[in-house]
C-alpha positions as CSV (number, residue, x, y, z in Angstrom):
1,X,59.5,-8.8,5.3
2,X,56.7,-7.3,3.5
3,X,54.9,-11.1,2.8
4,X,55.2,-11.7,6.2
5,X,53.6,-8.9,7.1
6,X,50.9,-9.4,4.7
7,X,50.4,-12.8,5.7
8,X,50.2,-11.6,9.4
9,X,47.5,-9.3,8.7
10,X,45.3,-11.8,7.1
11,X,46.0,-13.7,9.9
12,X,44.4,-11.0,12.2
13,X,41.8,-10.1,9.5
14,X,40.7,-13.4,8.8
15,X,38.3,-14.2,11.7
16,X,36.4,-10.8,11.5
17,X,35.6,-12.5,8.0
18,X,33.8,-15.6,9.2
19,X,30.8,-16.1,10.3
20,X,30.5,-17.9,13.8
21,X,29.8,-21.2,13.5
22,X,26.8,-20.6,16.0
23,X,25.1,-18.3,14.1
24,X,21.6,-18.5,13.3
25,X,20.5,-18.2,10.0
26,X,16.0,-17.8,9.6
27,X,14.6,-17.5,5.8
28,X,11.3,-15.9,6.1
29,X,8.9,-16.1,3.6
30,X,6.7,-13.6,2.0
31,X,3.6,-13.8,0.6
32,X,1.5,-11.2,-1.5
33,X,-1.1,-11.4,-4.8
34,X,0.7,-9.2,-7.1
35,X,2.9,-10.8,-9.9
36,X,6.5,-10.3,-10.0
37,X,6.5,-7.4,-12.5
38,X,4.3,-5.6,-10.6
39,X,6.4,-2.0,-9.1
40,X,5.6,-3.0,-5.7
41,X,7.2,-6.3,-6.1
42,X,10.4,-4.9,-7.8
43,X,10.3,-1.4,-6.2
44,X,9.7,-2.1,-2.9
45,X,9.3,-5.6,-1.4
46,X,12.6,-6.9,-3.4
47,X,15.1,-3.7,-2.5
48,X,13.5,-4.3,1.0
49,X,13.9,-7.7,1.5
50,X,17.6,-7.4,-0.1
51,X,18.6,-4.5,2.6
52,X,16.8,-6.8,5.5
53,X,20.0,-9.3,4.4
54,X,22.5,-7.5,3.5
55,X,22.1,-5.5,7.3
56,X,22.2,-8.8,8.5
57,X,25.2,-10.5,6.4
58,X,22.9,-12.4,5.0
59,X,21.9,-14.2,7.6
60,X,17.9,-13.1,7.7
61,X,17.1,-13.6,4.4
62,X,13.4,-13.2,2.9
63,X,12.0,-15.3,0.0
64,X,9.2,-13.6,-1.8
65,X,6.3,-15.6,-3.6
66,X,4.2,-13.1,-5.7
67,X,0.9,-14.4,-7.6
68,X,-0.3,-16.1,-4.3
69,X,1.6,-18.8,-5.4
70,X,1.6,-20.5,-2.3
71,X,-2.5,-20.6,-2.1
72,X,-5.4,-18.6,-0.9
73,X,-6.9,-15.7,-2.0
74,X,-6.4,-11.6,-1.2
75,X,-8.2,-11.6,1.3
76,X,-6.9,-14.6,3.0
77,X,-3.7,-13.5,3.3
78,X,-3.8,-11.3,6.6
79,X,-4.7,-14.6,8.5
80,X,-2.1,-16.3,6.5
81,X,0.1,-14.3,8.5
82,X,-1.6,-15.0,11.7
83,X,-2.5,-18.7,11.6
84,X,1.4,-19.0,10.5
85,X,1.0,-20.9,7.4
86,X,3.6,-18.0,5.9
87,X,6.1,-15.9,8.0
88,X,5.1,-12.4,6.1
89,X,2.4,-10.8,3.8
90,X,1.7,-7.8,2.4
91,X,-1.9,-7.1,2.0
92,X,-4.4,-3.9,1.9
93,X,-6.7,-4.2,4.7
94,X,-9.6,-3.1,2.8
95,X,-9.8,-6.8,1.2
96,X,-11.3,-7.4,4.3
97,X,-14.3,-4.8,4.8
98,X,-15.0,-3.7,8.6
99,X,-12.3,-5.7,9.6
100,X,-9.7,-2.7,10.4
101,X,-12.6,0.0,10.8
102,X,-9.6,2.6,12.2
103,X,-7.0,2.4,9.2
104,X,-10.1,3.4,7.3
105,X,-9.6,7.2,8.1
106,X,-6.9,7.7,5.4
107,X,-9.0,6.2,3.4
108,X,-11.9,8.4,3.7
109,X,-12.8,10.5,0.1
110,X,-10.7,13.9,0.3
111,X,-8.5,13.2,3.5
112,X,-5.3,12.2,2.0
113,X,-2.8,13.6,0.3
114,X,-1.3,13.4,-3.6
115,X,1.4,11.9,-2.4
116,X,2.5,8.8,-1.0
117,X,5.5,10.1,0.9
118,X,2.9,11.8,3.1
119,X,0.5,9.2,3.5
120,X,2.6,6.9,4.2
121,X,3.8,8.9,6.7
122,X,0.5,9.5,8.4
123,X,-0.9,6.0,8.2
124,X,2.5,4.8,9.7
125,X,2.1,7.2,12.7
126,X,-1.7,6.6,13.3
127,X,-0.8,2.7,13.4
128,X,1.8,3.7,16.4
129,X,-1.1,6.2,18.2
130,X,-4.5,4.9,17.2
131,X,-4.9,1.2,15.8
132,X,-2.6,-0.7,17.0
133,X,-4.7,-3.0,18.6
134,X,-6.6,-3.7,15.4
135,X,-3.8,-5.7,14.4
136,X,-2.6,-6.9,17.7
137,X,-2.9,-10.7,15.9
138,X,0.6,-9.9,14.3
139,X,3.2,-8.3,13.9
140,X,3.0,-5.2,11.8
141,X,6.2,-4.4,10.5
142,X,4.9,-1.0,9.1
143,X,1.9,0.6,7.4
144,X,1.3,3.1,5.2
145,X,-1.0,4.3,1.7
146,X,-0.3,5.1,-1.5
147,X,-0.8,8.3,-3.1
148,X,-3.5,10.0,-5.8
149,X,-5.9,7.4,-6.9
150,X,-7.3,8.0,-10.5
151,X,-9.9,6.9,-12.3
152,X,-9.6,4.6,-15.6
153,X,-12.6,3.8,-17.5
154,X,-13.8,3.2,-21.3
155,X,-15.7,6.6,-21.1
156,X,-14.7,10.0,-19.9
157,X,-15.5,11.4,-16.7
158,X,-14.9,15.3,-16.5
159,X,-17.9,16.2,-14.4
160,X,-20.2,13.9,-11.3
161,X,-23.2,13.1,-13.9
162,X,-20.4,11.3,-16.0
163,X,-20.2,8.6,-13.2
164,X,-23.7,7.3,-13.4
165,X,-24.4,4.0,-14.1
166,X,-20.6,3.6,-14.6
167,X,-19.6,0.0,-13.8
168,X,-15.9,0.5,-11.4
169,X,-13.6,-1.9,-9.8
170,X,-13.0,-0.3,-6.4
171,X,-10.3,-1.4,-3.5
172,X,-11.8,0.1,-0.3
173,X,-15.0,-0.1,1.2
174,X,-14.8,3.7,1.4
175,X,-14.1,4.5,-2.1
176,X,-16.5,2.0,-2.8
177,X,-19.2,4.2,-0.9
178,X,-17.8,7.4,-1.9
179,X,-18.5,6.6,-5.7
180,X,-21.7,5.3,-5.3
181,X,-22.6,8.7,-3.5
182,X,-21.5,9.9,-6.9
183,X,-23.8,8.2,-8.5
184,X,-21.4,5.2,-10.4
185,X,-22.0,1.5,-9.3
186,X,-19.1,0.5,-7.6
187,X,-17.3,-3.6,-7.9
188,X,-15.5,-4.6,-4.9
189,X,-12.3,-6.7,-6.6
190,X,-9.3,-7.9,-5.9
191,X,-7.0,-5.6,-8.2
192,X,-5.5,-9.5,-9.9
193,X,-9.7,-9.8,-10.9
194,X,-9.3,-6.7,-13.1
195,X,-8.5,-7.7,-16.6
196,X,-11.3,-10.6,-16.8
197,X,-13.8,-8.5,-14.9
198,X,-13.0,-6.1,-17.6
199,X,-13.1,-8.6,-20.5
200,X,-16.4,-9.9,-19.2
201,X,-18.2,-6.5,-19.2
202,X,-18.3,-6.8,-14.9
203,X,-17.0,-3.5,-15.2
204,X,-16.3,-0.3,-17.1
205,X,-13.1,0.5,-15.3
206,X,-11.5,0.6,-12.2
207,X,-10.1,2.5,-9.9
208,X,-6.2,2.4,-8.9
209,X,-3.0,4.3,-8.9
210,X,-0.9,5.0,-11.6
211,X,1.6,2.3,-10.1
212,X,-0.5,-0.1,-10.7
213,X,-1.8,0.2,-14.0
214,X,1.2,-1.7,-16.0
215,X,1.0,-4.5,-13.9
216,X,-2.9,-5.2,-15.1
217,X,-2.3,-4.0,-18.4
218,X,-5.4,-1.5,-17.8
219,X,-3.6,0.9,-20.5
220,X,-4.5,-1.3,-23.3
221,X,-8.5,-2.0,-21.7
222,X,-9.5,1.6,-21.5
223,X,-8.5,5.0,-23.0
224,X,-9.8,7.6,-20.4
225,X,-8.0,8.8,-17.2
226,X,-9.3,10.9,-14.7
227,X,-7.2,12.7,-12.5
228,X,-7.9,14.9,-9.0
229,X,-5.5,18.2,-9.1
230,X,-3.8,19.0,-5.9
231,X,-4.6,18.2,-2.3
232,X,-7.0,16.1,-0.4
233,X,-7.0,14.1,-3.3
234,X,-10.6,11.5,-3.9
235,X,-9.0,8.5,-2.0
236,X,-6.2,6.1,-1.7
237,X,-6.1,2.4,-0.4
238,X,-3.6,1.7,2.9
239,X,-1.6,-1.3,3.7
240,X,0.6,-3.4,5.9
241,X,3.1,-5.4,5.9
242,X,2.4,-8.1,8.8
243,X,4.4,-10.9,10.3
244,X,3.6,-14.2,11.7
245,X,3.8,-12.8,15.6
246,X,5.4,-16.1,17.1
247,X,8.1,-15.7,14.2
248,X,8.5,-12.4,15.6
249,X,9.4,-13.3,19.0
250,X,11.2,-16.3,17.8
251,X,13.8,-14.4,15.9
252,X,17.7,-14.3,17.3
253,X,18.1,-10.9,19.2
254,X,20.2,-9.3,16.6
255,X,18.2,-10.4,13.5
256,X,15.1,-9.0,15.5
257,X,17.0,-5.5,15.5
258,X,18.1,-5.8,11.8
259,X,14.3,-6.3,10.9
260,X,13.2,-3.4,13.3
261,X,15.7,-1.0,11.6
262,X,14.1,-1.7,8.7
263,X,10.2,-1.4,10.1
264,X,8.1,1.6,10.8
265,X,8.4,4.5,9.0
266,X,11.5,3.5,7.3
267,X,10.2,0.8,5.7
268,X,7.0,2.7,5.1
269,X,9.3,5.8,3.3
270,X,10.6,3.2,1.2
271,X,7.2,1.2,0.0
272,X,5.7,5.3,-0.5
273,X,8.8,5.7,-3.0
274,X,7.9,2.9,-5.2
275,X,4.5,4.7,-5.8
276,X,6.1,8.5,-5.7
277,X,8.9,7.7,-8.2
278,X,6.7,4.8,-10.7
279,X,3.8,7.0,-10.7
280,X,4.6,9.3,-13.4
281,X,6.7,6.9,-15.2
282,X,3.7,5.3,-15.5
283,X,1.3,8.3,-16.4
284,X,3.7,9.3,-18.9
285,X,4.3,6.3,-20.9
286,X,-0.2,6.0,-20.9
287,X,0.1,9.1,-22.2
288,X,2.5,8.6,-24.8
289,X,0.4,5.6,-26.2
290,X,-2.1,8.1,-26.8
291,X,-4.9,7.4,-24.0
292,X,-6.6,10.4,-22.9
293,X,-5.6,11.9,-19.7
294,X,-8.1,14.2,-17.7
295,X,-7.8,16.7,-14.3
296,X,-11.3,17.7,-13.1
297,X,-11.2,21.8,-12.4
298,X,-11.0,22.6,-9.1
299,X,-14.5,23.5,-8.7
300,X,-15.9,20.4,-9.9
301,X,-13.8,18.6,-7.7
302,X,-15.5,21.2,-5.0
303,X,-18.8,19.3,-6.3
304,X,-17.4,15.8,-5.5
305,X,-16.1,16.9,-1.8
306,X,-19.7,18.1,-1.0
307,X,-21.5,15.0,-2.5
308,X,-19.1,12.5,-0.7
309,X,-19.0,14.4,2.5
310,X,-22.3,11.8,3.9
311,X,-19.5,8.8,3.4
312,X,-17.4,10.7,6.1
313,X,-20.4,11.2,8.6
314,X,-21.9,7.7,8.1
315,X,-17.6,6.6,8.9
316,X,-17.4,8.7,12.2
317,X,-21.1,7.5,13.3
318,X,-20.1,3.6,12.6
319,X,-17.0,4.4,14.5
320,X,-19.3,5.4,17.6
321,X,-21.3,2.7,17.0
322,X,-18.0,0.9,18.0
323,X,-16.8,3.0,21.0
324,X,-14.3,4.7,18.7
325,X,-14.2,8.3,18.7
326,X,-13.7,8.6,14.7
327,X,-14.1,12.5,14.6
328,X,-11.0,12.8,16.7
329,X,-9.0,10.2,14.6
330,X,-10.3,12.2,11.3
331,X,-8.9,15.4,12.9
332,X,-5.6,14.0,13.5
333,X,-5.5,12.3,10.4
334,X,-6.4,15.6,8.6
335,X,-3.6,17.9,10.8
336,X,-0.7,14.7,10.0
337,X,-1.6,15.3,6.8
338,X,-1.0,19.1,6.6
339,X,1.8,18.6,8.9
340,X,3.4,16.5,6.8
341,X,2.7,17.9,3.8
342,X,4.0,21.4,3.8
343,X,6.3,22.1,1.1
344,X,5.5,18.6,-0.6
345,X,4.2,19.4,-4.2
């Protein structure tokens, strides 16, 4: 009696275990320039991707190519995206100067938080409010920044006058400006151009996260690390992850809601915790090979706010220039980011 009943339970069990024969099944595939050791690779786009399938049994599944090994360059890939030679990539707008003037405003020197949880956050919700339309040519699955930038270079910097004439890798047009107000000569690079730039003498150092560091190997190519103590911290690049917009639309209804559980801010909570969490991993194990880490005093860093402060003006007057009203997207930028921020040390 008992096998019978067994067997008549599996019976009744069995078809909520197969998949319909009618079922679509869509592999998407995802294109970015950082290799596959990189934190964002394993940190966020792989534990992403892998929720994206499991939430759909597996049957919207995404295929990651790291390195740009399907072609181009970094700043190619946003129209990769658009022109539909890949289905996703994930890209930092300021590859491509001027091109996404709004997205700029987290970017700004001194606007953004320490941490990525909260700029993420920010940049996510300004996307939904205020620049949308920027990158109306896809399909943004979500945006957001990472958190502190610091400073790595073969000298020390612990005050302004030890920027000048320093030669530094930069990844926005607005930290680009912000450190030549400083008085260093700034080297717009993609962040893979690093350690030959470096090797070559193009530059001195560069600046980037802490996530990023072990992917570059900058740890063994300088020994000085500047730091910016508590909140707005000196900048921090945004991104996006962006989709092919006629693969979009294309998808099956209920793989469409799979991926739009998994876009907006809860993809971008989940990118900001690759930085949040590998950050210090990262600062602690530079320390531990015995580089030299520094955190400017808070009234040097006063020095740096006032000295930058024309890069914010010259921002919200190019933003005019453009019918954009850039002093009230700086204001609601600055109030997310308090808003957001209380009780986040």
């Amino acid at each position: 009696m008992t096998h019978r009943r067994t067997l008549l339970l599996g019976a009744f069990a069995a078809p909520a275990l197969i998949r319909p024969a009618s079922a679509q099944e869509v592999t998407l595939r995802l294109h970015h320039f950082l290799p596959a050791v990189s934190n964002v690779h394993r940190h966020f786009l792989m534990p992403w991707a892998q929720k994206v399938a499991a939430e759909s049994q597996n049957r919207l599944r995404i295929q990651i190519f790291p390195s740009l090994q399907l072609g181009g360059a970094p700043p190619q890939l946003y129209d990769q995206a658009r022109d539909g030679v890949v289905d996703i990539i994930w890209t930092l707008p300021g590859n491509t100067p001027g091109r996404f003037p709004s997205i700029e405003v987290i970017e700004l020197p001194f606007v953004a938080h320490k941490r990525g949880s909260v700029n993420a956050r920010v940049t996510q919700e300004l996307h939904d409010q205020a620049f949308r339309n920027e990158f109306a040519e896809t399909h943004i699955i979500t945006a957001w920044a990472h958190d502190a930038g610091v400073i790595h270079a073969r000298r020390e910097v612990r005050r302004m006058e030890d920027l000048n004439g320093l030669k530094l890798r930069f990844p926005t047009r607005q930290a680009g400006e912000a450190l030549r107000a400083l008085g260093a000569a700034p080297v717009g690079l993609p962040v893979p151009q690093v350690p030959e730039a470096m090797s070559s003498g193009v530059i001195d150092g560069a600046v980037v996260p802490w996530e990023v560091v072990p992917s570059i190997r900058l740890q063994e190519m300088v020994r000085h690390h500047t730091e910016f103590p508590g909140t707005p911290t000196f900048y921090c690049a945004s991104f996006v992850l962006a989709m092919n917009k006629a693969r979009y639309e294309g998808l099956p209804a209920e793989l469409k809601r799979v991926l739009d559980a998994n876009s907006g801010q809860v993809a971008a909570a989940m990118a900001a915790k690759a930085w949040d969490d590998q950050g210090p991993v990262v600062e602690e194990m530079v320390r531990r090979r015995g580089n030299q880490i520094i955190e400017l005093p808070a009234e040097e860093v006063q020095r740096w706010q006032r000295t930058t402060q024309p890069v914010i003006d010259n921002w919200v007057r190019m933003m005019r220039e453009r019918n954009l009203d850039g002093g009230a997207l700086l204001e609601r930028a600055r109030a997310l980011v308090a808003q957001y921020g209380q009780g986040v040390s």
